[in-house]
N, C-alpha and C positions, 0 to 999 in steps of 0.2 A: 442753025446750029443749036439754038436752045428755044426756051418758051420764056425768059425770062425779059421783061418790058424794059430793062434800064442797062440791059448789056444789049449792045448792035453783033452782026450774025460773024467780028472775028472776038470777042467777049470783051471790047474795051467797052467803059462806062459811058451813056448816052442819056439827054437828059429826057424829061419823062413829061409831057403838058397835063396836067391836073388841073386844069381851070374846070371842064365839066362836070368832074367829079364830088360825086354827093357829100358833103359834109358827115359826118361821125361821132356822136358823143363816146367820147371813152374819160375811163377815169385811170389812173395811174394811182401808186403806192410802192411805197420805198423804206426802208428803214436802215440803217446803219448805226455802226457804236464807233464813238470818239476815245482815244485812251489817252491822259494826259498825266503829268504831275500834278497833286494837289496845289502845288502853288502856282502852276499855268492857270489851273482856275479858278484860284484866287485872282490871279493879273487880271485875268478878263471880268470877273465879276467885280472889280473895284475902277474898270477903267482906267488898270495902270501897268499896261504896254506901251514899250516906246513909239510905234507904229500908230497909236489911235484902236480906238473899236475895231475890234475882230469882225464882231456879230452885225 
């Protein structure tokens, strides 16, 4: 039905054996923006949330 290794031939998901398989340096990178109130981060930068450290 298809060529793809982790779907069996009706397309449910099949698990895949990667033991022989070569290892891979990869690097990943990510970046994201936080928008908060000024006094959210105030809380967090004085350590005074009710919860403990966010970070």
């Amino acid at each position: 039905m298809n060529d793809f290794s982790h779907l069996d031939n009706k397309g449910n998901v099949k698990m895949v054996d990667v033991t022989d398989k070569v290892s891979t340096a990869r690097m990943a990178r990510a970046e994201g923006k936080i928008i908060m109130k000024p006094e959210t981060i105030l809380a967090i930068q004085n350590d005074a949330l009710p919860k403990g450290n966010v970070l």
